[in-house]
C-alpha positions in Angstrom: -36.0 -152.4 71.2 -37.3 -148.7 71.6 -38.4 -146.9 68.3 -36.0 -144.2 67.7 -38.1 -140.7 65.8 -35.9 -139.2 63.2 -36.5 -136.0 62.0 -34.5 -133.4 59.3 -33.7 -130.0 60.7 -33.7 -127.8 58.2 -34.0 -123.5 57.5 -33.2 -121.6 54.4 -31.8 -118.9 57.1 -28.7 -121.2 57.4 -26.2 -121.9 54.9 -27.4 -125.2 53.1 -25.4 -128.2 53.1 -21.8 -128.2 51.0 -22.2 -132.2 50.4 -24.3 -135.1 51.6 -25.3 -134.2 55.2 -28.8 -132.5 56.8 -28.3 -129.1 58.6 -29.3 -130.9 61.5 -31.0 -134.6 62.6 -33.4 -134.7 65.3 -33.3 -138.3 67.2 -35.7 -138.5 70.0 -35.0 -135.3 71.8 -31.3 -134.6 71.0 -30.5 -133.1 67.6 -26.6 -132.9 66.2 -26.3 -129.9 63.7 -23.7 -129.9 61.4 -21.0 -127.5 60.9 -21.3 -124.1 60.2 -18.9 -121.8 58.2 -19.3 -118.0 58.7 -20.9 -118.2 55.2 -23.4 -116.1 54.0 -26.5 -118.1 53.7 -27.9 -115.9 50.2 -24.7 -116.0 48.7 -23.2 -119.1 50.3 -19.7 -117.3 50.4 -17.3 -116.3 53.5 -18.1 -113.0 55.0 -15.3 -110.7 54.5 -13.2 -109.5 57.8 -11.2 -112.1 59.4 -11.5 -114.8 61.7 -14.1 -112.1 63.9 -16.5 -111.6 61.4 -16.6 -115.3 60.5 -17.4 -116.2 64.3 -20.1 -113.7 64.2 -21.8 -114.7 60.9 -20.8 -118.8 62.2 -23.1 -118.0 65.6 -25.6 -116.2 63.8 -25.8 -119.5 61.1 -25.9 -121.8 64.1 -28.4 -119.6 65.8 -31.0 -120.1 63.1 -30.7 -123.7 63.0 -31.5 -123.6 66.8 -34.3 -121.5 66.3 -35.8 -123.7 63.5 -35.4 -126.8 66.1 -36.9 -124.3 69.5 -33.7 -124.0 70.5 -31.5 -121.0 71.3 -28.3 -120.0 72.9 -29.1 -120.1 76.2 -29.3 -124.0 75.8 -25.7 -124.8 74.8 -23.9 -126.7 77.3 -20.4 -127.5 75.3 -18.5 -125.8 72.7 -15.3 -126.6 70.9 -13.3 -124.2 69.1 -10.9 -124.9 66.6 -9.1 -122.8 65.0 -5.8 -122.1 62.4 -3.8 -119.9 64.6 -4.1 -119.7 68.3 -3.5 -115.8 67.5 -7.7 -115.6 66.9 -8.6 -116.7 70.1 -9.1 -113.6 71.8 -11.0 -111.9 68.9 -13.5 -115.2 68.9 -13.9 -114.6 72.8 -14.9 -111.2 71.6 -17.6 -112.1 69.4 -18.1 -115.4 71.2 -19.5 -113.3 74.4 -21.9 -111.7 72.5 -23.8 -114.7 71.9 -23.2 -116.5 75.1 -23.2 -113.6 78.3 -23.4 -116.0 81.2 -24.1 -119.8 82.3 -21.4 -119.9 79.4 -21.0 -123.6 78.3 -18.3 -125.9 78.9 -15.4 -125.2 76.2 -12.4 -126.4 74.7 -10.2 -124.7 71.6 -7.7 -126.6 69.6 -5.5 -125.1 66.6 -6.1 -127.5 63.6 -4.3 -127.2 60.1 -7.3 -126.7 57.7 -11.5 -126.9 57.2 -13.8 -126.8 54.6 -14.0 -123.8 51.8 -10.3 -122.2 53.4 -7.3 -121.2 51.2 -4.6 -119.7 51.6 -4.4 -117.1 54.5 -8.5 -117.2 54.6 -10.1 -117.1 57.9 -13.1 -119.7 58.5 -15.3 -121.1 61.6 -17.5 -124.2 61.6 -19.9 -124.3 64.3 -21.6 -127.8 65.9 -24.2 -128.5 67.8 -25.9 -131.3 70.2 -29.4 -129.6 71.2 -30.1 -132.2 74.0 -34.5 -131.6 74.7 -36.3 -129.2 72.8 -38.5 -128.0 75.8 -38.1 -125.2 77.3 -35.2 -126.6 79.4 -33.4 -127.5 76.2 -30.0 -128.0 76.1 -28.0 -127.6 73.2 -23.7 -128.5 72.6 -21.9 -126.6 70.1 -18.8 -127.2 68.4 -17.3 -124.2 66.9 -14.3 -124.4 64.2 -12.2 -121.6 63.5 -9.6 -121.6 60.4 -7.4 -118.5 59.5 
């Protein structure tokens, strides 16, 4: 049986883990990153604004832990969105292009009843990712949670 390399993806540039999980695991050349809220990484708090200015801060999270791991956003081959209310899904489009302008990944968006750190009539987005090679032909799959 084939040796398996293991390896802990971690930046202080990301929000750090809420409970007993790694910002990211590195197996080989594929490397899951765990979800991201559109949390502040100094203050570790939801950035005011609504579900848009979540996704942006989200990305931005998720977009570091690539970085740390040689990856970026033109690797991502998969996103899922999920999200509160369907009503958000054309201001996370919004934001959502500004990270991803063309060769966009493969997507699906789901409305789900809650997430992490969300009360009441809070907005929040958890973002996911699968970075599949960390070469220059990486490619990455996000999943991308959105909770309003």
């Amino acid at each position: 049986m084939a040796t398996l390399i293991k390896r802990i993806i971690s930046t202080p540039r990301a929000p750090a883990a809420m409970g007993p999980y790694s910002q990211a695991v590195l197996i080989d050349r594929t490397m899951y990153i765990a979800g991201q809220l559109g949390t502040d990484p100094s203050s570790g708090q939801l950035v005011p604004g609504g579900a848009k200015e979540e996704a942006k801060q989200a990305l931005k999270n998720m977009g570091e832990i690539l970085k740390a791991a040689g990856c970026d956003y033109s690797n991502v081959v998969k996103t899922t969105v999920l999200m509160a209310d369907m009503k958000d899904f054309s201001d996370i489009n919004e934001t959502y292009k500004q990270f991803f302008r063309s060769n966009f990944p493969a997507r699906a968006a789901y409305q789900v009843v809650a997430l992490p750190k969300v009360s009441g009539n809070c907005s929040s987005i958890n973002i996911y990712s699968l970075c599949l090679s960390l070469s220059l032909s990486a490619s990455c799959s996000w999943r991308i949670f959105i909770h309003s």
